[in-house]
C-alpha positions in Angstrom: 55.1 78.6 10.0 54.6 76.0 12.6 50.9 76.5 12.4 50.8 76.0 8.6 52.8 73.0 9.2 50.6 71.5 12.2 47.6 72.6 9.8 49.0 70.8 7.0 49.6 67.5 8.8 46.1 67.7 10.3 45.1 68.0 6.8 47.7 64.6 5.6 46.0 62.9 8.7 42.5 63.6 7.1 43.8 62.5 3.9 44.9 59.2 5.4 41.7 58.4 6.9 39.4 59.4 3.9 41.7 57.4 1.9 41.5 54.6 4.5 37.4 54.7 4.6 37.7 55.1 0.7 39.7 51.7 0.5 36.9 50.3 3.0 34.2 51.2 1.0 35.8 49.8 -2.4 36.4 46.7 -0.7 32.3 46.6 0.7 31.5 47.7 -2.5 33.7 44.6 -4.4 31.8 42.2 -1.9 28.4 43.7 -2.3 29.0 42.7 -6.3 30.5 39.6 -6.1 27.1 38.6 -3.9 25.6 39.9 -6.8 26.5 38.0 -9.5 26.4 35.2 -7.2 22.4 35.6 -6.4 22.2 36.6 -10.3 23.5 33.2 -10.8 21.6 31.7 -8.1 18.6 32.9 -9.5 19.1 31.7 -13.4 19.5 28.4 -11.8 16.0 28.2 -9.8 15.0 29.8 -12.9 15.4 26.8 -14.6 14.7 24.2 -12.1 11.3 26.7 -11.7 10.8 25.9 -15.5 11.8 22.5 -15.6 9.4 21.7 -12.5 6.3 23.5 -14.2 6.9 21.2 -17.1 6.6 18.2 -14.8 4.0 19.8 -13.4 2.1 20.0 -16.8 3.3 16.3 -17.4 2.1 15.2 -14.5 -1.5 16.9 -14.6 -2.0 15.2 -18.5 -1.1 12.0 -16.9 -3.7 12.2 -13.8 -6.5 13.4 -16.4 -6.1 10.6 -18.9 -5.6 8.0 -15.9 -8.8 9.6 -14.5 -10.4 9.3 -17.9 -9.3 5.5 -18.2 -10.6 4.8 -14.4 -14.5 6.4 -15.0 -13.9 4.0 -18.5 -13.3 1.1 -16.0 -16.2 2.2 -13.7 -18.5 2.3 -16.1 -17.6 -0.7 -18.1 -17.6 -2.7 -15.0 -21.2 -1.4 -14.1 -22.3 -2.4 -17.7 -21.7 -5.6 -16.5 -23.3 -6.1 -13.3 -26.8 -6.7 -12.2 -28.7 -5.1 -9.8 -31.4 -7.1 -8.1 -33.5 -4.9 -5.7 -36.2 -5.8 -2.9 -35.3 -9.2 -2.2 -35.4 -10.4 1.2 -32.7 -10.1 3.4 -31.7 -12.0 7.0 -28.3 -12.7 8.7 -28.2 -16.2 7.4 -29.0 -15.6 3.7 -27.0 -16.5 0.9 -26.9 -14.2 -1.9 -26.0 -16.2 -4.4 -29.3 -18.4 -3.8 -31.4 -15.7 -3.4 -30.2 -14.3 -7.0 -30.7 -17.6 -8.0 -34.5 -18.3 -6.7 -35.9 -15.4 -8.4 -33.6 -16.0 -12.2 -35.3 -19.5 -11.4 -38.5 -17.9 -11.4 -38.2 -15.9 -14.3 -36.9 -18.4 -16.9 -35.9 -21.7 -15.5 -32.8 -21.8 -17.6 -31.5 -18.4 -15.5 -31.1 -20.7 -12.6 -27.9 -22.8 -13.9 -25.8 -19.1 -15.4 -22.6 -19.3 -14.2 -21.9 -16.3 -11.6 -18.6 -14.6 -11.1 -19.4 -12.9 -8.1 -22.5 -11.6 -5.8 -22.7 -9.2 -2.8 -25.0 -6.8 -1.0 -24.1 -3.4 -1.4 -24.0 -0.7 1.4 -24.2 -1.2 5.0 -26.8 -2.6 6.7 -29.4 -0.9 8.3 -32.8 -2.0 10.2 -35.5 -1.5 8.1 -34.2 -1.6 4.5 -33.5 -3.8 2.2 -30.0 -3.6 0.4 -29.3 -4.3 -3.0 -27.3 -7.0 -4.5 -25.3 -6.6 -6.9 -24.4 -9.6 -9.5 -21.6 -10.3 -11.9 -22.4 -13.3 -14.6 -19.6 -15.1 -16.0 -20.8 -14.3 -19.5 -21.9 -10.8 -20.4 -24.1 -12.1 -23.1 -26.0 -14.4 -20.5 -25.8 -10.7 -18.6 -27.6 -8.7 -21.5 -30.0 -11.7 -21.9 -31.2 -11.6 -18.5 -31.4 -7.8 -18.6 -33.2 -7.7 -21.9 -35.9 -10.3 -20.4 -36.5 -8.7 -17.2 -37.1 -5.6 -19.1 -40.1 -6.8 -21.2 
């Protein structure tokens, strides 16, 4: 009898501890989830900030186009109005303005009193070539004229 007793409270100690590691592994199990559900929610959330930042994305990328559209509009309007006078002489004292000047003078002697907004040799200097200048009139129409004369 007192083996079936000792055998029996071997058996209630077992129970204990299974019952023990049982309550462990509900509690894991409880903590496990609630990290769950707290990465699901996580997760909707960068869901949406994922979304919302594609949008911005796409908002962004129409915005750079058309602003890259209106800047080659810019470029090229601002090209239609410039003059390029090439092969004239150039030397560290020149002026380019007179230079321009000389040779409109010699073209049409009217040329030589058009108003200029602004002229300037383009690209860096270098021994042995001559750089261009480049020639904004204050008028576009005196612009075209000159253009269309040179032309013929």
């Amino acid at each position: 009898m007192n083996k079936k007793l000792d055998k029996l409270e071997s058996i209630e100690a077992l129970l204990k501890h299974v019952n023990h590691d049982m309550a462990e592994l509900k509690h894991s199990l409880s903590c496990m989830h609630d990290t769950s559900e707290e990465l699901k929610l996580k997760q909707i959330s960068y869901d949406g900030m994922l979304l919302k930042n594609e949008e911005k994305i796409g908002s962004l990328e129409k915005l750079a186009s058309t602003l890259k559209e209106e800047l080659i509009d810019l470029r090229a309007r601002s090209i239609r109005s410039n003059l390029m006078f090439y092969n004239l002489p150039e030397n560290d004292e020149e002026d380019p303005e007179k230079a321009v000047s000389e040779v409109l003078e010699k073209i049409n002697p009217e040329f030589k009193r058009m108003e200029v907004e602004r002229v300037h040799r383009i690209g860096k200097k270098r021994l042995g070539s001559v750089r261009p200048i480049v020639t904004k009139f204050l008028r576009f129409k005196k612009n075209e004229l000159i253009r269309k004369t040179t032309k013929s």
